[in-house]
C-alpha positions, 0 to 999 in steps of 0.5 A: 531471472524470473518475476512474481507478480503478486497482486490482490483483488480488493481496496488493499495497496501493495509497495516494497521497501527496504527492510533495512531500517525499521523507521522507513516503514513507520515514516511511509505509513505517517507521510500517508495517513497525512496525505490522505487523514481517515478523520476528514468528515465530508466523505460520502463513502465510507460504508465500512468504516472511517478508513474505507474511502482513504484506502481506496485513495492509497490504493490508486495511489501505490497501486495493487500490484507488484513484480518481484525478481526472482533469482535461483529460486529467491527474492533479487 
């Protein structure tokens, strides 16, 4: 058993999730655009746009970083 660690350097969040059900998906992406809305008037941030500063929220929240096991050369 290994691991691979994948991480990016930016304001990007990374998770993994089952695949299983395409509504998984839809649901995390709406549960966090609620928690953390990109029309919240207010920020001072937002250099890049109105999504700027909530990515850097979902980013700390989720993180930027993953370890994935490896078996036999494949995902476990």
């Amino acid at each position: 058993m290994a691991a691979a660690h994948v991480g990016i350097p930016n304001r990007a969040s990374l998770t993994a999730n089952e695949n299983a059900d395409p509504a998984v998906r839809r649901d995390f992406e709406r549960f966090f655009n609620r928690l953390v809305p990109q029309d919240v008037d207010g920020f001072e941030h937002c250099d890049e746009g109105p999504d700027d500063l909530p990515a850097h929220f979902k980013a700390s929240l989720l993180g930027v970083q993953l370890q994935l096991p490896i078996h036999d050369g494949q995902l476990a």
